[in-house]
RODO-2510 file (C-alpha; in nm, 4 decimals, decimal comma):
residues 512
     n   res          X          Y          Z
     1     x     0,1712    -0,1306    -1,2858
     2     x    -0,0016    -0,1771    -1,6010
     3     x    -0,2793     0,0304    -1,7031
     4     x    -0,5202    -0,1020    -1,9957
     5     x    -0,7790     0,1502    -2,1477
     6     x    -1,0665    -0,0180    -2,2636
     7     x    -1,3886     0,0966    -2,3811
     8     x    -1,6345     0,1480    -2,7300
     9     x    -1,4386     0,3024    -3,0811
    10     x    -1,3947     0,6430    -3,0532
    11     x    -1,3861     0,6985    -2,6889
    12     x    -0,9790     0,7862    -2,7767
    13     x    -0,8403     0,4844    -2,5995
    14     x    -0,4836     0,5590    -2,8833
    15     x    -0,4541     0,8601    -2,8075
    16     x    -0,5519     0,9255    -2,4646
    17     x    -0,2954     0,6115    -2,3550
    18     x    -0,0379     0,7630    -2,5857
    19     x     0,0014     1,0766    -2,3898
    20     x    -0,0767     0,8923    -2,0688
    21     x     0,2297     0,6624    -2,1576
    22     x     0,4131     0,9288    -2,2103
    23     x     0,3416     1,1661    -1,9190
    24     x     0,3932     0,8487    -1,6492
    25     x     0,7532     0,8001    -1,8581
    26     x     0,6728     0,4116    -1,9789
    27     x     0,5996     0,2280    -2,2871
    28     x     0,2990     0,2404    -2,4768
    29     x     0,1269     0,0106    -2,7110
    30     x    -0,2527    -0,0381    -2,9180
    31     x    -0,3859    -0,4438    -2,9568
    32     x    -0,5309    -0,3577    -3,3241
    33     x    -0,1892    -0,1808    -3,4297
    34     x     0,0059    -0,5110    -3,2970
    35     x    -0,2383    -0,7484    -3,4856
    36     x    -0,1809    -0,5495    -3,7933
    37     x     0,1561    -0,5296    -3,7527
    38     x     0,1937    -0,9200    -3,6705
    39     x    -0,0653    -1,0303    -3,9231
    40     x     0,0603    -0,7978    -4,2341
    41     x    -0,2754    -0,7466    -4,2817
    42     x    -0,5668    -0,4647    -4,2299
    43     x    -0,8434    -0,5799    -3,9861
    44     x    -1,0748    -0,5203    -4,2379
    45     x    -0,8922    -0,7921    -4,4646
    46     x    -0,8882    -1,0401    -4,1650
    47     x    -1,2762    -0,9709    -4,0679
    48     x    -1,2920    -1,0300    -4,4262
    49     x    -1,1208    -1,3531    -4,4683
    50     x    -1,1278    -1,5207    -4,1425
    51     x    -1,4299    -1,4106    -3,9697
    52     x    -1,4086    -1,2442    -3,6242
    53     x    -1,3335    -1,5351    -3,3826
    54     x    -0,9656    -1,5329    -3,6094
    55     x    -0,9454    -1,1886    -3,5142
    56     x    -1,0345    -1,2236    -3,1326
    57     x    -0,7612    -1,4727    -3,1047
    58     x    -0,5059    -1,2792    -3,2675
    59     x    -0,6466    -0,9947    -3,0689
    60     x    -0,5982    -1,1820    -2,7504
    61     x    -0,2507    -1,2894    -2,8168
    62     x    -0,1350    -0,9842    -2,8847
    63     x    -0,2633    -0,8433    -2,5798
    64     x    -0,0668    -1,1343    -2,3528
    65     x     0,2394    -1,0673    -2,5435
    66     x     0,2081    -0,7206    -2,4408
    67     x     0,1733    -0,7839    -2,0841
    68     x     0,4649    -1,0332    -2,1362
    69     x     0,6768    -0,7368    -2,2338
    70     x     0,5680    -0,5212    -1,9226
    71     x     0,4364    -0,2678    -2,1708
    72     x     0,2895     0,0395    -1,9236
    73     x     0,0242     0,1201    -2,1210
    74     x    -0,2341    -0,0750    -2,3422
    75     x    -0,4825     0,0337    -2,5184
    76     x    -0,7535    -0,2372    -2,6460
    77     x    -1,0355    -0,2378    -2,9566
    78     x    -1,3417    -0,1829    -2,8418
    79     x    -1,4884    -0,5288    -2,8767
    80     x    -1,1448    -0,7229    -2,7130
    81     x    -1,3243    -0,7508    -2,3249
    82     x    -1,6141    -1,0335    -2,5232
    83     x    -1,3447    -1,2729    -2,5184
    84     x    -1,3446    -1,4568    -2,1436
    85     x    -0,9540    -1,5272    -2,2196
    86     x    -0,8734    -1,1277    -2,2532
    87     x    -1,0635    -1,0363    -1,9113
    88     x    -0,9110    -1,3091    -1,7221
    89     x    -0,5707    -1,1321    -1,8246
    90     x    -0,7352    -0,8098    -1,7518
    91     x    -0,7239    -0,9655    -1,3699
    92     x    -0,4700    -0,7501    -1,1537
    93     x    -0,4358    -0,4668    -1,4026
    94     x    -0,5088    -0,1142    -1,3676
    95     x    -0,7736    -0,1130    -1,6057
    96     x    -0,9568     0,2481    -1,6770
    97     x    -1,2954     0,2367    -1,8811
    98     x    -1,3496     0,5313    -2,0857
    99     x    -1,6757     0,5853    -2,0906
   100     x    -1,8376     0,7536    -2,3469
   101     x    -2,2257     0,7356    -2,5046
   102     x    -2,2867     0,5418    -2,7873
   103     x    -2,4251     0,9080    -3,0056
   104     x    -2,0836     1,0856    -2,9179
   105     x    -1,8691     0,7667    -3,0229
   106     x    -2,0552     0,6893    -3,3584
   107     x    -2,0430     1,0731    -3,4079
   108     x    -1,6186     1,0259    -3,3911
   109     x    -1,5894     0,7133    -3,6214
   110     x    -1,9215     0,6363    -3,7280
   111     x    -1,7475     0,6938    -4,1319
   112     x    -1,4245     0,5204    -4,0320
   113     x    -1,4141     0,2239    -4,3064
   114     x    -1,1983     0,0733    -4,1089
   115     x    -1,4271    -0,0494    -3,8553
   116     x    -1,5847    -0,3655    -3,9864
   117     x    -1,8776    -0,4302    -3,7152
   118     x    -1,9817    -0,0338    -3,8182
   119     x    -2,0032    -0,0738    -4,1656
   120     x    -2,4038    -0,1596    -4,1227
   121     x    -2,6213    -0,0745    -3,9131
   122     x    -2,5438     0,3075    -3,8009
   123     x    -2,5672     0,4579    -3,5340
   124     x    -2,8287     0,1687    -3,4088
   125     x    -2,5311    -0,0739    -3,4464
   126     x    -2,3108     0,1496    -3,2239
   127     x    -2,6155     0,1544    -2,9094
   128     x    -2,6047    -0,2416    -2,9592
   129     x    -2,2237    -0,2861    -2,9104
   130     x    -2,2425    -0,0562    -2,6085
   131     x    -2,5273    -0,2538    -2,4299
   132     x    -2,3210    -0,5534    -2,5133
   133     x    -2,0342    -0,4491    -2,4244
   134     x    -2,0880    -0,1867    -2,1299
   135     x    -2,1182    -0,4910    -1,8827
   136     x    -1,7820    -0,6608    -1,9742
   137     x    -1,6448    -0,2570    -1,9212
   138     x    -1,7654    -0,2338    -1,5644
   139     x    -1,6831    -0,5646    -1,4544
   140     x    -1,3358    -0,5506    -1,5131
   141     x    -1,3003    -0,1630    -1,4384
   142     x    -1,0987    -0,0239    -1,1442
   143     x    -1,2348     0,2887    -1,2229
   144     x    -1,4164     0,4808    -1,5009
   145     x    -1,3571     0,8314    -1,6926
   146     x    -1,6424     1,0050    -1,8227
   147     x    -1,5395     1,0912    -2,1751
   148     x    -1,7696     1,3982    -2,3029
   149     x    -1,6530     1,7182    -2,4719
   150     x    -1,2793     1,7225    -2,3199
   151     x    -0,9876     1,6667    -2,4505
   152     x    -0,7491     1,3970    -2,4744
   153     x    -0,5369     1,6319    -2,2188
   154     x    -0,8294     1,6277    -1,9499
   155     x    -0,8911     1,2720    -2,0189
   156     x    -0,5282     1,2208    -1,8970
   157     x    -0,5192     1,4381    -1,6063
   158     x    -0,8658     1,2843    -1,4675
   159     x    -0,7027     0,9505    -1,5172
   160     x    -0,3973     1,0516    -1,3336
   161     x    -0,5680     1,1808    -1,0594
   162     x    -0,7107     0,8434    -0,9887
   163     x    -0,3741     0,6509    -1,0012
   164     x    -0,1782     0,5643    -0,6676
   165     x     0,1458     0,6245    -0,6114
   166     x     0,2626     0,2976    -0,6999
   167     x     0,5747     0,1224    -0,5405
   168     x     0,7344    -0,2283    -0,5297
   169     x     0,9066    -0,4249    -0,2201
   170     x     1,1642    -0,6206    -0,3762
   171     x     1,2399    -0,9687    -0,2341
   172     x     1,1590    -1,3758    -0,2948
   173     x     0,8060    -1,2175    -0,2904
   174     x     0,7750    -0,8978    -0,4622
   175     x     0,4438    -0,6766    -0,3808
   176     x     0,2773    -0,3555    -0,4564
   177     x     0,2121    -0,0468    -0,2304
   178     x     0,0000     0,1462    -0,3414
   179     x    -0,0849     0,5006    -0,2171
   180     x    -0,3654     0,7206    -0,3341
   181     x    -0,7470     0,8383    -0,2373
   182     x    -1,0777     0,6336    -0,2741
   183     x    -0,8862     0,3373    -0,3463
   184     x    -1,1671     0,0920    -0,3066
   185     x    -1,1890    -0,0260    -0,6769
   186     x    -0,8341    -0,1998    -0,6537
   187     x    -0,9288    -0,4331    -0,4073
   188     x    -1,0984    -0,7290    -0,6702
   189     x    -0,7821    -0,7517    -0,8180
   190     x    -0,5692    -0,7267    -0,5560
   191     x    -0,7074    -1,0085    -0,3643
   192     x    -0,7680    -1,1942    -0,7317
   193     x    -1,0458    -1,4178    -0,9020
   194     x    -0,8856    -1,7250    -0,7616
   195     x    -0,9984    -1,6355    -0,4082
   196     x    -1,2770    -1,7507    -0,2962
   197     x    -1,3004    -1,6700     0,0807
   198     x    -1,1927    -1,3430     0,2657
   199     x    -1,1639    -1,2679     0,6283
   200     x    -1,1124    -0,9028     0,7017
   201     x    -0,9862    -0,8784     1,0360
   202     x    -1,0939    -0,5044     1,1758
   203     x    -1,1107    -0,2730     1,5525
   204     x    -1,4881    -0,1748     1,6113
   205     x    -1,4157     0,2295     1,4523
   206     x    -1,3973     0,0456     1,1221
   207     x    -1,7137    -0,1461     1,1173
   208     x    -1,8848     0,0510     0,8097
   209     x    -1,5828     0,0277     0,6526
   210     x    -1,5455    -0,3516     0,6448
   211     x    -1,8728    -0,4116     0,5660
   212     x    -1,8208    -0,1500     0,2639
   213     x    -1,5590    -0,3610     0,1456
   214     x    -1,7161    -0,6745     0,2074
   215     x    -1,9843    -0,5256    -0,0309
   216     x    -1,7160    -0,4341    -0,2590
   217     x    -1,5682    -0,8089    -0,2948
   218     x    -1,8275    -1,0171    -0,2084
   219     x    -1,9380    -1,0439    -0,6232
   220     x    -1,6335    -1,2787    -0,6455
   221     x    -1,5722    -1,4020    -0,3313
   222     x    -1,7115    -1,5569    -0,0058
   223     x    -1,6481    -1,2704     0,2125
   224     x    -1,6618    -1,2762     0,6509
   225     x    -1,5615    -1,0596     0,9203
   226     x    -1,3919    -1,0449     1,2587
   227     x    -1,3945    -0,7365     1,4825
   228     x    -1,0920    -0,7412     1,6871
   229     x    -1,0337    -0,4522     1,9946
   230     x    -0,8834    -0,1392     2,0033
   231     x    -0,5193    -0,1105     1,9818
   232     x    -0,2617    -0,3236     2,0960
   233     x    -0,5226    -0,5267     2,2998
   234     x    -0,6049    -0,6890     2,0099
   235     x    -0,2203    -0,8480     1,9533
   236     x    -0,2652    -1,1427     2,1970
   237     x    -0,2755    -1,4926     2,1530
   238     x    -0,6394    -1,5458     2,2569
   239     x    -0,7615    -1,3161     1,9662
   240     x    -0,5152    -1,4965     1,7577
   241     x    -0,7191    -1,8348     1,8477
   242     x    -1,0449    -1,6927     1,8093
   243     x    -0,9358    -1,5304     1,4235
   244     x    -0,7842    -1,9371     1,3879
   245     x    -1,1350    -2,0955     1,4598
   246     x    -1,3183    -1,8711     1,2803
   247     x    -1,0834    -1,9462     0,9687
   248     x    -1,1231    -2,3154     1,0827
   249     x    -1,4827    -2,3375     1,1192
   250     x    -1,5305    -2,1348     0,7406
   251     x    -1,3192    -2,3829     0,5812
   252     x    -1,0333    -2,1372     0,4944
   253     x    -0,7744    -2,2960     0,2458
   254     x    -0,4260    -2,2421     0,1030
   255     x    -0,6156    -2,0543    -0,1880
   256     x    -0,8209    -1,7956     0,0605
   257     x    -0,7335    -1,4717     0,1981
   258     x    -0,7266    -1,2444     0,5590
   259     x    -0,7568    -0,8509     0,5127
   260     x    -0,6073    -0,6288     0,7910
   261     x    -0,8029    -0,3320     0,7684
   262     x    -0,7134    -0,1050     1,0483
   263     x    -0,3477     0,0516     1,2192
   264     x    -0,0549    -0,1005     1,2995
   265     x    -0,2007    -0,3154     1,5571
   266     x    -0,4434    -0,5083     1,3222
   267     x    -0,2153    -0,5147     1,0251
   268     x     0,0575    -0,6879     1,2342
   269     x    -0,2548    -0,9186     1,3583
   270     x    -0,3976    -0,9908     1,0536
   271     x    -0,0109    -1,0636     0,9050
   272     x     0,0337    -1,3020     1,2162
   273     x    -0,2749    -1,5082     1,1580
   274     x    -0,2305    -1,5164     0,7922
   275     x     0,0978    -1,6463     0,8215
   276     x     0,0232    -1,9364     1,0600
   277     x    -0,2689    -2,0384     0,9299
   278     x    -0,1759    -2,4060     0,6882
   279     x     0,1328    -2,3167     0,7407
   280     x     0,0754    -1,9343     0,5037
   281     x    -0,2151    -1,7715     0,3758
   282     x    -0,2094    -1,4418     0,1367
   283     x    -0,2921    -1,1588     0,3558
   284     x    -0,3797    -0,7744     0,2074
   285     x    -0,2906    -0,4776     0,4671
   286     x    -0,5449    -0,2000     0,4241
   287     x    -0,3585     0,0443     0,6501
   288     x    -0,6246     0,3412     0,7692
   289     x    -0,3940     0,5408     1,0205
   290     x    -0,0722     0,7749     0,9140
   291     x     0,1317     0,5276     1,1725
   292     x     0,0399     0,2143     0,9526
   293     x     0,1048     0,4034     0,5815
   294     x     0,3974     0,4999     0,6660
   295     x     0,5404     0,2462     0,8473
   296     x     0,3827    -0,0795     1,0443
   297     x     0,1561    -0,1942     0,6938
   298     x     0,4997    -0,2007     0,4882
   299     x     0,8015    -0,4559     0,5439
   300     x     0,5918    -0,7706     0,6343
   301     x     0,6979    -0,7840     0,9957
   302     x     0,3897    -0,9590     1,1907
   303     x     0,3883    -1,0015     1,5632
   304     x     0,1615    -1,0595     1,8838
   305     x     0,2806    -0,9492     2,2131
   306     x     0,3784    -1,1547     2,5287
   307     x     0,3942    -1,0983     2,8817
   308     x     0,7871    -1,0199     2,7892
   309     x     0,7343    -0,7420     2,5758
   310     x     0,5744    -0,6045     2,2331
   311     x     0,6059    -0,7903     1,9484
   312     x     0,8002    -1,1144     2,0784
   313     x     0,5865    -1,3571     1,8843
   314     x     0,5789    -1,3081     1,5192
   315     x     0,7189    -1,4041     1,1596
   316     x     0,8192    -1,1684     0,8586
   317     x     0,5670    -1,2781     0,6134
   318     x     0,4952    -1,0040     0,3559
   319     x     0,1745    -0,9298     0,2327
   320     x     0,0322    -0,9782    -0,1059
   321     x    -0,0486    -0,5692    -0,1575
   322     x    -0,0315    -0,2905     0,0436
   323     x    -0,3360     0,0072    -0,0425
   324     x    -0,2779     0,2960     0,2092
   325     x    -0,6404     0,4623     0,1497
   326     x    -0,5144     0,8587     0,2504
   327     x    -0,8812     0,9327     0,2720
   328     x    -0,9087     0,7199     0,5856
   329     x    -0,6761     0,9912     0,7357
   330     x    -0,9470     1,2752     0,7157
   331     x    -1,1256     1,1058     0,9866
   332     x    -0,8668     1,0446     1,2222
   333     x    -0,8633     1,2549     1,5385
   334     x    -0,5887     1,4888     1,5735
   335     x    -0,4024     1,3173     1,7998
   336     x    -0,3731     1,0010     1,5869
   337     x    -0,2653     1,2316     1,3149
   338     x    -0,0165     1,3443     1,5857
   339     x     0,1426     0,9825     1,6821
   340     x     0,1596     0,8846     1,3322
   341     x     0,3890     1,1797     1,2028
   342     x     0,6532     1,0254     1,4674
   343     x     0,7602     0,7501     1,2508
   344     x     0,7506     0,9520     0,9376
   345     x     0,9900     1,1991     1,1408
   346     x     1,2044     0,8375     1,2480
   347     x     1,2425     0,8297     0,8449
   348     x     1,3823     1,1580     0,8266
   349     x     1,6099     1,1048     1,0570
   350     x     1,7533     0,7924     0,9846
   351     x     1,7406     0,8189     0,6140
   352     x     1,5978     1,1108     0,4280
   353     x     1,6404     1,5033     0,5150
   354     x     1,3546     1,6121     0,3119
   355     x     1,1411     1,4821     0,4731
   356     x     1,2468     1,6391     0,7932
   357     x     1,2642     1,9919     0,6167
   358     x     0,8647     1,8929     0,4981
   359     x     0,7664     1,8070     0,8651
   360     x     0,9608     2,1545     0,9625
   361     x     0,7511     2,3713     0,7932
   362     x     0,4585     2,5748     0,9419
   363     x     0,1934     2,4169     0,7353
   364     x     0,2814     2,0466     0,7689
   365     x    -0,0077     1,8603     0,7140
   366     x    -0,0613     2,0493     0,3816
   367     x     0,2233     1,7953     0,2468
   368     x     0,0956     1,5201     0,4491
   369     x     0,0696     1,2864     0,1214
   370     x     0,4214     1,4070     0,0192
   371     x     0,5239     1,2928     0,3675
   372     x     0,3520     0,9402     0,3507
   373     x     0,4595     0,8919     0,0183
   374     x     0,8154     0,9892     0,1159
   375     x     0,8137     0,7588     0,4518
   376     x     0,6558     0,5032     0,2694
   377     x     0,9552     0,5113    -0,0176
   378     x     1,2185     0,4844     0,2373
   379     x     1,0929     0,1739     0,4028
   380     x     1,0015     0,0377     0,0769
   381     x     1,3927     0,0469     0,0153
   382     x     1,5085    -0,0908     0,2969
   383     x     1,3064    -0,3974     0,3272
   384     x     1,3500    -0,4748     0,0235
   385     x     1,7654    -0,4921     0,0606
   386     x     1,7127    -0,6532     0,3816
   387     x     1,3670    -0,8338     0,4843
   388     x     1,5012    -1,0330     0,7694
   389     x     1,6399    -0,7527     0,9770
   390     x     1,9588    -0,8771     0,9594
   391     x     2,1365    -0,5670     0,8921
   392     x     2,0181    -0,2307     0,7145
   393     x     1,6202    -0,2718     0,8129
   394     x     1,7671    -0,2694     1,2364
   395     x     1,7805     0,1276     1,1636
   396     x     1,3943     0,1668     1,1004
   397     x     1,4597     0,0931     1,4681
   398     x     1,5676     0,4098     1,5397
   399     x     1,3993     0,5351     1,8819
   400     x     1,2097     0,2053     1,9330
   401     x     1,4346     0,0711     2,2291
   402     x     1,3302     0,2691     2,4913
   403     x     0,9948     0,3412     2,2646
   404     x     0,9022    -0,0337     2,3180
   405     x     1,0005    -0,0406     2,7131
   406     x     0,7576     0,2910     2,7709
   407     x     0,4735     0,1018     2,6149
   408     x     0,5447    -0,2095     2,7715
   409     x     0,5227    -0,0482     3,1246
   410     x     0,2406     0,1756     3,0431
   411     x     0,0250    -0,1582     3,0047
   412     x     0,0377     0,0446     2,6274
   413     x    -0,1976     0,2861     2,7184
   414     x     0,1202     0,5509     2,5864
   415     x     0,0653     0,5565     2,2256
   416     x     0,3370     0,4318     2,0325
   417     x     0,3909     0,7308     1,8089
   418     x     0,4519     0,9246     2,1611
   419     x     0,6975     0,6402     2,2975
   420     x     0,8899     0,6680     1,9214
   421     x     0,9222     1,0297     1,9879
   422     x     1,0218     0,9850     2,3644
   423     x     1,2773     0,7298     2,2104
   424     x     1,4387     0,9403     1,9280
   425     x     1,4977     1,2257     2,1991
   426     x     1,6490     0,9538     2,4445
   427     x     1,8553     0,8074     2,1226
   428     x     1,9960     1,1664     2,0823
   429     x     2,1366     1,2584     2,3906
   430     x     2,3076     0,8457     2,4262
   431     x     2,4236     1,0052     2,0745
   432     x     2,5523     1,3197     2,1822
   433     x     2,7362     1,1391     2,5023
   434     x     2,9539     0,9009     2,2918
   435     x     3,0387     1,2068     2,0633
   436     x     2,8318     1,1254     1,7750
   437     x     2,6365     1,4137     1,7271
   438     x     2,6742     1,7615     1,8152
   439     x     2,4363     1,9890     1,9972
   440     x     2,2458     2,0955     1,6629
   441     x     2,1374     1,8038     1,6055
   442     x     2,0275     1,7040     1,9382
   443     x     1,8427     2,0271     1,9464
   444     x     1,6776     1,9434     1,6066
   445     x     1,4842     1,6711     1,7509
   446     x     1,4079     1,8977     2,0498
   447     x     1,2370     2,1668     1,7756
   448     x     1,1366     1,9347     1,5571
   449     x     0,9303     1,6688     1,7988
   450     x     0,7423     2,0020     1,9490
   451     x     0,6655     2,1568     1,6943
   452     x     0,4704     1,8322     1,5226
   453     x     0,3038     1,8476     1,9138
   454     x     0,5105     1,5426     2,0074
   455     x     0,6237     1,4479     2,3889
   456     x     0,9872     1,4678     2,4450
   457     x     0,9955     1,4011     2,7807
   458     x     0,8177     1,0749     2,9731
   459     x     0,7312     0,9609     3,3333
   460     x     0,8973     0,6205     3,5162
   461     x     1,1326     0,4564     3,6868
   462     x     1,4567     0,4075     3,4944
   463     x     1,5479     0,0349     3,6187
   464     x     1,1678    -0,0570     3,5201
   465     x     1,1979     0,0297     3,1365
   466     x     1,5814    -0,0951     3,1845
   467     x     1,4721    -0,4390     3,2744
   468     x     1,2315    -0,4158     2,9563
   469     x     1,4992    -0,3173     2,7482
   470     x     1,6760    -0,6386     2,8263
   471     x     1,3991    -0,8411     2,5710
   472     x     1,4597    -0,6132     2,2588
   473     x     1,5066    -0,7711     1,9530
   474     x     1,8561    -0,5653     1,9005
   475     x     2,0257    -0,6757     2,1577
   476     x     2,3168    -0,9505     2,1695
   477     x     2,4626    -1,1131     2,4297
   478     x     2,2716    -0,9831     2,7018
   479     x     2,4050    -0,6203     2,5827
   480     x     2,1658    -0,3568     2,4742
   481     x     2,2338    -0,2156     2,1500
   482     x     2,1094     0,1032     2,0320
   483     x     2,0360     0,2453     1,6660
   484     x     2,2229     0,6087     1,6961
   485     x     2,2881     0,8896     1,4580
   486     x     2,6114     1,0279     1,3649
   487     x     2,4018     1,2550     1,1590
   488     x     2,1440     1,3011     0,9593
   489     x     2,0835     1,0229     0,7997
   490     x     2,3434     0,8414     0,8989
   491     x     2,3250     0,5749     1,1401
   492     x     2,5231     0,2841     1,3754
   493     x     2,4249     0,0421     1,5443
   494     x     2,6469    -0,0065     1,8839
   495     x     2,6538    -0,1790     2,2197
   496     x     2,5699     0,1166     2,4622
   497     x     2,7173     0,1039     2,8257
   498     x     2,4651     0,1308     3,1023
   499     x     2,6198     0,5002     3,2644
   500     x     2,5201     0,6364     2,9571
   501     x     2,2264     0,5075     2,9374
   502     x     2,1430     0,6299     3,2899
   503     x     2,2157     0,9467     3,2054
   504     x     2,0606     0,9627     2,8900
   505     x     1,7261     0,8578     3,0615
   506     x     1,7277     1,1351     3,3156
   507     x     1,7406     1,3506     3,0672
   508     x     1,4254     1,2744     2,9154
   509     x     1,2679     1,2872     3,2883
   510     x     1,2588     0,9158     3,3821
   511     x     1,3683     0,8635     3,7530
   512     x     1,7513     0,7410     3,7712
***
């Protein structure tokens, strides 16, 4: 992720990305330094010489060789965003406007000879390059830093604060996910200038919030709507046609874009459409629940359901960004909080202790962005050594046989964070039968699941969510196959025989 500080001389754009550079651990480097250093020349000398369109070209290649050399942190002279070539590079970067009044900046450098375009004029020069320039500075801003008396310190902190949590899904396609609060002023260049039309696909809860974003986008592009229903009754194929003549009727192209702004549900929607519309569209998944962040938004699986079962009809087709928006999650009711934290504990299981000792503690959901961030980073790893689910990614499975078949014959009216849970506990004891795991660990999930509030125990009749089981993706053959521990963090996939799967399913309280 590159972050470029831009804003008027003396707002400490050098030194503020200097010890931002070197706090995030990456490389560091300042457009006027690189034109001296390429040119052999003072800036002075070439304003001199060559007049200050020669300069705002060198300026501008400087900056692109930068970018070409994945530099982390840029700063650019004051006057480099007047050049349409340097903010159409700017598109897709982090860039951070330091904003700072014209009085305090002429105040810093208003003596510096080395500042050609301040030479004349005073302090009355400096107010007319910041009314200039202060419109290039918000356009291409994801966000802005008040700079005032603090120092360069502060400055870096506040500007940390506002970063994500950056990650990359590796693959033929690689994409961001970002994690972090208030995360609306990534979306322009996530979705890019080259868009011109965006469909954000959303359940009726999030109606403010799509039309917040549509008010967010809509300077650059052509933006629409669709409000979908609640849950999984929204993964069907007549939604599906409805989202495909809406796209139709709009005139969506190859170049246009669908936003799934909502849980799991609508993300794997959204992904669906996106990918059969011409054939592949870009998509963006706005995940707004802990279930999504953690685990549905990330991987690029998209599905519908059929009358066979959940998820059936779909494609992996990854997204162009992922931005899991935590502060969504302060308005979530408890229990969705509740069902989410399943698949976060399915991580924990399967692949990372830590966060299982997290989830353990008394005050949970005080590391709740830990937890996401941690969930989110062992997904990110596994998809990206295995997209396709044709090995590794099968154990992000983990609990989602019988998990699926409970939803399935609930009509999904069981929440799918409860039928994960339901699942891992069910996984455990088919685990502990074949002598994979010992008692403590079965236990484990038994303390674990109830203390996040978690159902370990479900209702129905055991040849029902058999015949169910049958349809799961897993399976070869016409033999069910199971993701099971043989410890923490350490998983198999195996052909389970149907005894112990009987008797594993009694023991979660389904009738036998």
């Amino acid at each position: 992720m590159s972050i470029v500080l831009v804003g008027l001389p003396g707002a400490g754009k050098t030194t503020v990305g200097r010890l931002l550079a070197q706090k995030l651990g990456t490389s560091f480097a300042d457009s006027d330094e690189e034109v001296v250093k390429t040119s052999g020349t003072s800036i002075n000398e070439i304003f001199a010489n060559s007049g200050e369109m020669a300069f705002r070209h060198m300026e501008a290649s400087a900056i692109s060789r930068a970018f070409a050399e994945d530099v982390g942190v840029l700063s650019v002279g004051g006057g480099a965003l007047t050049t349409a070539k340097v903010r159409h590079q700017l598109a897709g970067k982090t860039v951070v406007f330091l904003d700072i009044s014209p009085e305090l900046a002429y105040e810093r450098v208003g003596g510096d000879r080395g500042r050609p375009l301040l030479q004349r004029g005073g302090l009355e020069k400096m107010r007319q390059l910041a009314a200039a320039r202060r419109p290039h500075y918000l356009e291409s801003a994801t966000f802005t830093v008040q700079v005032a008396a603090q120092g360069a310190e502060e400055l870096v902190a506040q500007i940390c604060a506002h970063l994500p949590t950056a990650m990359v899904v590796e693959g033929p396609k690689p994409y961001q996910v970002l994690i972090g609060t208030k995360l609306n002023a990534f979306l322009p260049t996530a979705i890019g200038r080259q868009v011109r039309k965006v469909l954000i696909i959303h359940p009726p809860t999030l109606r403010a919030v799509a039309l917040e974003i549509r008010h967010v986008c809509q300077t650059d592009a052509e933006v629409f709507t669709f409000e979908t229903p609640d849950g999984e009754a929204q993964k069907t194929i007549e939604i599906l046609q409805q989202i495909w003549r809406q796209l139709g009727q709009e005139r969506f192209s190859r170049t246009d874009l669908i936003v799934g702004l909502g849980g799991g549900a609508t993300t794997d929607l959204a992904g669906f459409a996106a990918a059969t519309w011409l054939r592949g569209i870009a998509w963006l998944a706005l995940p707004t629940t802990l279930l999504a962040m953690v685990d549905a938004a990330i991987g690029g699986k998209t599905a519908i359901n059929s009358e066979f079962g959940k998820n059936l009809i779909g494609s992996f087709y990854p997204p162009r960004k992922v931005i899991a928006d935590t502060a969504h999650l302060t308005t979530l009711p408890q229990a969705e909080i509740t069902a989410g934290i399943a698949e976060a504990a399915k991580c924990g299981f399967v692949a990372d202790p830590q966060i299982l000792s997290l989830l353990e503690a008394a005050d949970w959901e005080k590391h709740l962005r830990q937890v996401i961030e941690a969930s989110a980073r062992v997904k990110v790893g596994i998809v990206s050594a295995d997209l396709e689910e044709k090995g590794v990614r099968e154990i992000l499975n983990y609990g989602h046989t019988l998990a699926h078949a409970l939803e399935k014959e609930s009509n999904y009216h069981m929440r799918h964070g409860h039928a994960v849970a339901v699942g891992m506990v069910f996984a455990a004891h088919v685990a502990n039968d074949l002598g994979l795991i010992g008692a403590a660990n079965l236990q484990r999930h038994y303390r674990l699941l109830t203390h996040l509030g978690l159902p370990t125990t479900a209702h129905g009749k055991w040849q029902n969510l058999f015949h169910h089981m049958q349809v799961d993706k897993k399976n070869r053959e016409g033999k069910i196959r199971m993701v099971l521990l043989q410890g923490i963090g350490d998983t198999t996939v195996q052909v389970v025989p149907e005894d112990v799967l009987a008797r594993s399913a009694g023991k979660v309280g389904l009738t036998v």
